[in-house]
N, C-alpha and C positions, 0 to 999 in steps of 0.2 A: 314216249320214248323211254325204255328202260336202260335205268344206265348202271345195276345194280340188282342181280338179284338175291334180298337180303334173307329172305327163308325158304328155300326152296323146297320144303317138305311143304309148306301151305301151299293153297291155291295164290293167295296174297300176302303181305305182310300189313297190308292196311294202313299204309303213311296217308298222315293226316298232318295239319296247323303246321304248314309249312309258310317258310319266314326267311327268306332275305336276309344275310347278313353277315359283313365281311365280304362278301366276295363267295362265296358261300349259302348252301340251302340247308336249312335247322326243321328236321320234322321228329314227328314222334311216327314210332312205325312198332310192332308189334313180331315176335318169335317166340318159337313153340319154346322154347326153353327161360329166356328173358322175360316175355309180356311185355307190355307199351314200354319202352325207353326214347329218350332223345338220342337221334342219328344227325350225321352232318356230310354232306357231300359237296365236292365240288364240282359236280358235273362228270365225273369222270368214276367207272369202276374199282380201279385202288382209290381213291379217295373220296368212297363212300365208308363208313365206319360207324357205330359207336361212338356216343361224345361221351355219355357218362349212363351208368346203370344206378340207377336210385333207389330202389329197391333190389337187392341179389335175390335170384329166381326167379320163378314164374310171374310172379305177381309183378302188378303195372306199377312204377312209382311218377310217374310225368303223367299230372294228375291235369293241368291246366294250356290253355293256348301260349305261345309263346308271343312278345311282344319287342319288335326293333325299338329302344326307345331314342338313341340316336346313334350315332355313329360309331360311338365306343360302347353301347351298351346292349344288353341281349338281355331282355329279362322271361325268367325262366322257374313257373311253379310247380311244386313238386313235393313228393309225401314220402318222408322215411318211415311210416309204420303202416301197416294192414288193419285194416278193420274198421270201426264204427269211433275211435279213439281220437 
């Protein structure tokens, strides 16, 4: 079921390591403009969005799977620099 669609110039937007949490779905999903970022929905078209851009631009910064680790926590890795660094 699509409940959101997030790049409509792609064929896909590619959401992957999606996670449960809050009441709430945590994936990373990819755009021609962004690259991989973490998005957050709630099942619902407006409230699918953007949670945070970790890198600005193109380039992907949600580098790793995310992990529920209980019920107050969302843990979430991720790369502020480009390159081999």
């Amino acid at each position: 079921m699509l409940v959101a669609d997030i790049e409509p110039s792609l064929p896909s937007s590619a959401p992957d390591r999606l996670v449960a949490y809050d009441g709430r779905a945590w994936f990373r999903a990819s755009t021609a403009d962004r690259g991989g970022e973490l998005w957050v929905s709630d099942g619902s078209p407006a409230g699918t969005r953007l949670a945070v851009e970790f890198v600005a631009g193109i380039d992907s910064g949600f580098a790793e799977p995310l992990v529920a680790l209980n019920a107050n926590q969302l843990l979430v890795a991720a790369r502020d620099t480009i390159g081999d660094a």
